[in-house]
C-alpha positions as CSV (number, residue, x, y, z in Angstrom):
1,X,-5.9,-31.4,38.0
2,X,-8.4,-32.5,35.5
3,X,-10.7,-29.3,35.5
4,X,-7.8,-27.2,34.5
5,X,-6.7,-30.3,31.4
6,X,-9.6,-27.9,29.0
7,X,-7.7,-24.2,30.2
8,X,-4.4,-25.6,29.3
9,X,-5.5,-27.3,25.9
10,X,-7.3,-24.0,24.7
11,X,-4.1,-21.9,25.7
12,X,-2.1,-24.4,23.5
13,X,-4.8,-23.7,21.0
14,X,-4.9,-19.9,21.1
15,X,-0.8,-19.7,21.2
16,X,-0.7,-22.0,18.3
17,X,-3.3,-19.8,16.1
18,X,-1.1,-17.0,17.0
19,X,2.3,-18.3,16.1
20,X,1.2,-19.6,13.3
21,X,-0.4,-16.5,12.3
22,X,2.5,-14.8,12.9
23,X,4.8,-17.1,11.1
24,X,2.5,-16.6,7.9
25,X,2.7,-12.7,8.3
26,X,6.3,-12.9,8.5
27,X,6.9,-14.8,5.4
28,X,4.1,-12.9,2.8
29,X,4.7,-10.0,0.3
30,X,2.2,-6.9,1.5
31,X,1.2,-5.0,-1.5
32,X,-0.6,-2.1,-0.3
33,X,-2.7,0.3,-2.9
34,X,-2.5,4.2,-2.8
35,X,-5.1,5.5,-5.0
36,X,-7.4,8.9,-4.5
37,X,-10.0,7.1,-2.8
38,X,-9.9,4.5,0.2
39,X,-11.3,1.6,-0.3
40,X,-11.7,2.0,-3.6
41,X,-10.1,1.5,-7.2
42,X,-10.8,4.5,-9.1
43,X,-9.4,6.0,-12.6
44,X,-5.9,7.6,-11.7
45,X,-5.2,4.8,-9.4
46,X,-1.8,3.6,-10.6
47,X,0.9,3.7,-7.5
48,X,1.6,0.4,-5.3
49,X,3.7,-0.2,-2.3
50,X,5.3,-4.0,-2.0
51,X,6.9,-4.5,1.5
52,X,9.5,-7.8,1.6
53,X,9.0,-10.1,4.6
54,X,12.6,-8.4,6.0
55,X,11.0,-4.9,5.6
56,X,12.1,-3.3,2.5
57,X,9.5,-1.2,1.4
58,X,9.1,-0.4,-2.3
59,X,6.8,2.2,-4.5
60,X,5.8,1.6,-7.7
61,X,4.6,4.0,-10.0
62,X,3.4,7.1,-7.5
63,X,1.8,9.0,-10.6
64,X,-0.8,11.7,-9.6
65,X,-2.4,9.8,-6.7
66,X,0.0,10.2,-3.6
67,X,0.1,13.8,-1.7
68,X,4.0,13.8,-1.8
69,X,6.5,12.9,-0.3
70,X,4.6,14.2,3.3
71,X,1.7,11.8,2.5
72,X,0.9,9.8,5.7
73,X,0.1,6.5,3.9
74,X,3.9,6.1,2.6
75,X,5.8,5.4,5.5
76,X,9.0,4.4,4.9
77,X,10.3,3.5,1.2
78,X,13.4,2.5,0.7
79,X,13.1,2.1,-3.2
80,X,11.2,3.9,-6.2
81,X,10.3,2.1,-9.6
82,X,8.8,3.9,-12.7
83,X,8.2,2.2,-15.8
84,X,8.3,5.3,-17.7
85,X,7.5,8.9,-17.7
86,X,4.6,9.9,-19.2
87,X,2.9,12.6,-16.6
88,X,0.1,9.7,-15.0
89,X,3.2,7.8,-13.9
90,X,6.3,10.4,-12.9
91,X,3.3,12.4,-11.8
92,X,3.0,15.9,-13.3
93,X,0.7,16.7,-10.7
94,X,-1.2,15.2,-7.7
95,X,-3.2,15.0,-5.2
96,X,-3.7,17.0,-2.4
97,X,-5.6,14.9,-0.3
98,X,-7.3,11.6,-0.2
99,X,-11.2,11.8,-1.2
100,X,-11.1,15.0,-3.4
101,X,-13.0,14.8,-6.7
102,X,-14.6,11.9,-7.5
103,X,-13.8,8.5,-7.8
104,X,-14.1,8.6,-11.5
105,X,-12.5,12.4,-11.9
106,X,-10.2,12.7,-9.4
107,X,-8.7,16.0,-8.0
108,X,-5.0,15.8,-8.7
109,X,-4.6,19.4,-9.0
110,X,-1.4,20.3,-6.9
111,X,1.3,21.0,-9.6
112,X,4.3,18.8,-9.5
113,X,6.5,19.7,-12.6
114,X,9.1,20.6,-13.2
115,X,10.2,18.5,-10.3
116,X,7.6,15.4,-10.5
117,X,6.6,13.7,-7.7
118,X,8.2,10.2,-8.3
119,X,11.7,12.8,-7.9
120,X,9.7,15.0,-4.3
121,X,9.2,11.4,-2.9
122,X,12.1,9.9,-3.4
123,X,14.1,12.7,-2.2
124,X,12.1,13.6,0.9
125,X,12.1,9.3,2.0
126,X,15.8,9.1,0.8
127,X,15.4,6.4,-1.2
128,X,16.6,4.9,-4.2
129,X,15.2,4.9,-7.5
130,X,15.5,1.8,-9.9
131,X,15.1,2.3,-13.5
132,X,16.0,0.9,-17.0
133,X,17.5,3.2,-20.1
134,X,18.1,6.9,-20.0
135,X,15.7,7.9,-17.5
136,X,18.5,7.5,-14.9
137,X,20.1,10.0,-16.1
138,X,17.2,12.7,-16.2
139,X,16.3,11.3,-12.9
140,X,19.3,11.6,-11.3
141,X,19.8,15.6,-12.9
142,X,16.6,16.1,-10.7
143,X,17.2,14.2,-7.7
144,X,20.1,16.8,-7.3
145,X,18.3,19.4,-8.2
146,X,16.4,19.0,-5.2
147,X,19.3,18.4,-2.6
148,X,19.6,14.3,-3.0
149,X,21.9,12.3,-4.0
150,X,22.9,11.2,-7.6
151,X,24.1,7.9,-6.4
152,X,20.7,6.9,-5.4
153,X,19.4,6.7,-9.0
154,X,20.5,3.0,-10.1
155,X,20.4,2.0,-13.8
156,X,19.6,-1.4,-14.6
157,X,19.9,-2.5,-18.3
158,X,17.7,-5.0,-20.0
159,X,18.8,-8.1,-18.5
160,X,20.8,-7.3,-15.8
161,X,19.6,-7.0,-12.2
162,X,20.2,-5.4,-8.5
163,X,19.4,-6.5,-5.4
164,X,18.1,-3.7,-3.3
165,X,17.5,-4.3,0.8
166,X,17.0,-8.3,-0.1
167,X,15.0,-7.8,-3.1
168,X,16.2,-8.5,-6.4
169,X,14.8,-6.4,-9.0
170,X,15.0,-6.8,-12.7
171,X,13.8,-4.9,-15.5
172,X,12.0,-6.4,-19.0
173,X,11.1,-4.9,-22.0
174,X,7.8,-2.7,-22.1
175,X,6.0,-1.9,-26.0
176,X,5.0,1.5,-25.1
177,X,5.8,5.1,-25.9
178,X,8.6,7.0,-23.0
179,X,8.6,10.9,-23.9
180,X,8.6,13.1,-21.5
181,X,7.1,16.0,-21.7
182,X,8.4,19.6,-21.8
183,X,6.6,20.5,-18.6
184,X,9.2,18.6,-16.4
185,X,12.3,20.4,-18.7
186,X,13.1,23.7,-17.2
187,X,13.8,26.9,-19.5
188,X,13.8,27.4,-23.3
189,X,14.1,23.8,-24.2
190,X,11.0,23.2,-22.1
191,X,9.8,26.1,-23.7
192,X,10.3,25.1,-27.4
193,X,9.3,21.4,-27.0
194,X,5.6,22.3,-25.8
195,X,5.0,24.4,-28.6
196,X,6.2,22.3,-31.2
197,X,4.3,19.6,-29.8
198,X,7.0,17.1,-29.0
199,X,8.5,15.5,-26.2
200,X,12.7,14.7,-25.3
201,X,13.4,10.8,-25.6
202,X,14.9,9.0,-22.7
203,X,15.1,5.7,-24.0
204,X,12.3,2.6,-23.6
205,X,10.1,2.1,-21.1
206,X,10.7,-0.6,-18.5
207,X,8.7,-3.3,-17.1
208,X,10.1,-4.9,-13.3
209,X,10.6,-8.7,-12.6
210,X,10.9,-8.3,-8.6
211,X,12.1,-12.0,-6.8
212,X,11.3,-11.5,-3.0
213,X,13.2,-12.9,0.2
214,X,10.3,-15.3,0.6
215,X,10.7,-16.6,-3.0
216,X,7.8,-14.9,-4.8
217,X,8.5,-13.5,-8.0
218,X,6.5,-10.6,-9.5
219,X,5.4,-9.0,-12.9
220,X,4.6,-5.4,-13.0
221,X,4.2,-5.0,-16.4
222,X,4.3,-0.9,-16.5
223,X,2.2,0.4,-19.7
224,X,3.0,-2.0,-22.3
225,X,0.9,-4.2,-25.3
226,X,1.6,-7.7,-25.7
227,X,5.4,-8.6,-25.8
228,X,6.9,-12.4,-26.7
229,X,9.3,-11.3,-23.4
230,X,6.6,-11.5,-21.6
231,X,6.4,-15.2,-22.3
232,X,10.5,-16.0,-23.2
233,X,11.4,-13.8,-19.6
234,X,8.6,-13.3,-17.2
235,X,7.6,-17.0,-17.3
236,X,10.3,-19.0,-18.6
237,X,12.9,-17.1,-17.3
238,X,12.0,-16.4,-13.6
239,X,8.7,-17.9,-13.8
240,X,6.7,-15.3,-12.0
241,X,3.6,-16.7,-9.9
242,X,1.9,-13.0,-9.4
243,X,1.9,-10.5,-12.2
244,X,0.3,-6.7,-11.7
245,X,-0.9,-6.1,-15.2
246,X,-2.2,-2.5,-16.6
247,X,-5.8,-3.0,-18.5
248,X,-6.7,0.3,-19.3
249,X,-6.8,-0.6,-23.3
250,X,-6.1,2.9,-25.9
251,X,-2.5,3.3,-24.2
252,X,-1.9,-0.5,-23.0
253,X,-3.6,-3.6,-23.1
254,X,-7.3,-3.6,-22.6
255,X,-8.4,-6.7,-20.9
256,X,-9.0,-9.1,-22.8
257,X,-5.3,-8.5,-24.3
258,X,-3.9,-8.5,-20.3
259,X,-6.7,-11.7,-20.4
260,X,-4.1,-13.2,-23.1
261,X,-1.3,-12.6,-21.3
262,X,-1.9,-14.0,-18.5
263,X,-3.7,-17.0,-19.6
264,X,-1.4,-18.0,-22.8
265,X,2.0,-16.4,-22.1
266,X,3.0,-16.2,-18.2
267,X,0.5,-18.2,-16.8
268,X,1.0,-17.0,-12.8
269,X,-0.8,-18.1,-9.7
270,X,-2.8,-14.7,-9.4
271,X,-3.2,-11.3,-11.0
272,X,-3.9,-7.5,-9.7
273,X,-5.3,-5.4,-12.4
274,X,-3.9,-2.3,-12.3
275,X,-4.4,1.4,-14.6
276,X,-8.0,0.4,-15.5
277,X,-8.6,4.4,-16.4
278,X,-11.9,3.9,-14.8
279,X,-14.1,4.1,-11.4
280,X,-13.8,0.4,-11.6
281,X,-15.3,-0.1,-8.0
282,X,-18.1,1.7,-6.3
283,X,-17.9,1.1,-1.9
284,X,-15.2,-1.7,-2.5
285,X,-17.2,-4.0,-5.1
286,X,-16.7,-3.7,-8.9
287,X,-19.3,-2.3,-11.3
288,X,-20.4,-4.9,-13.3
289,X,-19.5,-3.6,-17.3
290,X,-16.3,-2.0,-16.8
291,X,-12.9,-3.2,-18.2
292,X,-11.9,-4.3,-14.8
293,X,-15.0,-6.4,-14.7
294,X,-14.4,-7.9,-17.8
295,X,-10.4,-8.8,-17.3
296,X,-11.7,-10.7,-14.0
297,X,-14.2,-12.9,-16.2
298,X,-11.7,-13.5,-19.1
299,X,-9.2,-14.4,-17.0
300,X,-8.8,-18.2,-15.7
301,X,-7.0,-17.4,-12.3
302,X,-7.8,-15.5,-9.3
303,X,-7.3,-11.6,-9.9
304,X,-7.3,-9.0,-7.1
305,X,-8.4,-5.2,-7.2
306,X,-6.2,-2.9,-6.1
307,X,-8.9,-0.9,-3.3
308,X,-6.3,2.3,-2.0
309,X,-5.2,1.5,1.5
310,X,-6.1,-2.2,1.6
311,X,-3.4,-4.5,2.4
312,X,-3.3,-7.6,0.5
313,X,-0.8,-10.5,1.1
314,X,0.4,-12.9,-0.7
315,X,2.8,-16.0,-0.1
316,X,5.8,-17.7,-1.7
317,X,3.7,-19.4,-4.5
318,X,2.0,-16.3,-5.4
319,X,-1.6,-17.2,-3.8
320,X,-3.1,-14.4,-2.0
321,X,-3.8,-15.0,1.5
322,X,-4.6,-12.1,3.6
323,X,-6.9,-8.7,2.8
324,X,-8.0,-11.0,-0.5
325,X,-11.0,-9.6,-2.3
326,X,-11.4,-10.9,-6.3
């Protein structure tokens, strides 16, 4: 009976590691990267999918570098988010396949307007989309326009919130710009406001406060500068532990303004930088110099690059704790 007393303790062993294993996957927040290069974190990269624990699968911000709706990295997606419309984010056009271009110019050369493909996506996964101010209401017009239903655009004011498959999803205040562009507006109007040189208003940008089943709370800040919301709201309010911050500087903050943010105002467990406008990474490692670079070393906590189709998890607290690479 003896001999077999080692077997049976590393059995227990093995099935321990692999509960427990399993019991961590089941409980962390998978935030998944889909950029125009894997394994890397290149200039258009903007879009993110964030799967709950119980499954719900959300995309933020699809911009230029996701082939469609038919692209074989989505999956299922039960939700959309898009902090505002400029073309980079509702994606005027995109790409047609992973790799094209290079990492720093990326081919996104497959026209998507008047349509966009936030709208393609969201109609051909039959999901929702989740919005602040009047872009529901453009959204919506083209959600129909392309055989979906109006009902699946949801407004959500400043302040308010929705709970969508288990997820709770708020929006905040963004300080950005939110016109959109005649290229998405079909006939004469579309017609009139590219040669003037203007774009139709549909109210502010947004920024997302998402609370998770497992009890993590995150920031995507959409483009934005430096807001006092982002201290009175993101922290105090709901106290978000991860934040995904844009650091591209010119049309958000750079990175040492994101560096301030997170540092002095919200203050989270861990940080993805995020719209770096940049080949930030070059095979999977980041090129010492570039704005990404320099948020990581002005920054006091751990922050996490975005590589397209690596899966990073992170837990209740905000710490990341699989497919982690600072």
């Amino acid at each position: 009976m003896k001999k077999y007393l080692p077997v049976l303790a590393i059995l227990v062993i093995i099935f321990f590691n692999v509960f427990t294993a399993s019991a961590s996957d089941a409980n962390e927040v998978k935030i998944t990267p889909l950029g125009s290069h894997d394994g890397e974190f290149c200039a258009r990269d903007r879009a993110l999918i964030l799967e709950d624990p119980n499954g719900t699968r959300i995309l933020y911000d699809a911009g230029r570098t996701v082939a469609g709706g038919n692209d074989a990295r989505l999956g299922d997606i039960d939700v959309v988010l898009l902090s505002h419309v400029h073309g980079d984010h509702l994606g005027d056009s995109r790409i047609a396949s992973v790799n094209a271009g290079e990492c720093s110019q990326p081919e996104t050369n497959e026209k998507a307007t008047p349509s966009s493909n936030t709208v393609d996506i969201a109609v051909a996964k039959q999901a929702q989309i989740v919005v602040g101010s009047e872009m529901a209401g453009f959204l919506s017009y083209k959600v129909v326009k392309n055989g979906g239903d109006p009902d699946s655009v949801k407004l959500v004011r400043f302040g308010a919130s929705v709970d969508v498959g288990g997820v709770e999803i708020t929006t905040v205040p963004a300080v950005h710009s939110n016109g959109l562009s005649g290229e998405f507006i079909e006939g004469e109007l579309g017609k009139n406001l590219k040669t003037a040189g203007l774009t139709a208003y549909v109210g502010p940008p947004t920024g997302y406060v998402l609370t998770f089943s497992n009890g993590l709370v995150v920031y995507l800040s959409g483009d934005t500068g430096v807001t006092a919301e982002q201290e009175a709201i993101v922290k105090n309010q709901y106290n978000a532990s991860l934040v995904v911050i844009n650091i591209g500087d010119t049309f958000t903050t750079g990175p040492t303004e994101a560096a301030y943010v997170i540092n002095e105002l919200i203050q989270p467990t861990s940080a993805i930088a995020s719209h770096a406008n940049e080949a930030a990474t070059e095979n999977g490692i980041v090129l010492r110099g570039t704005k990404t670079d320099l948020f990581i070393q002005a920054t006091d906590i751990p922050v996490y690059v975005p590589l397209s189709g690596e899966t990073m998890g992170f837990d209740a607290t905000g710490k990341c704790v699989a497919g982690c690479q600072a």
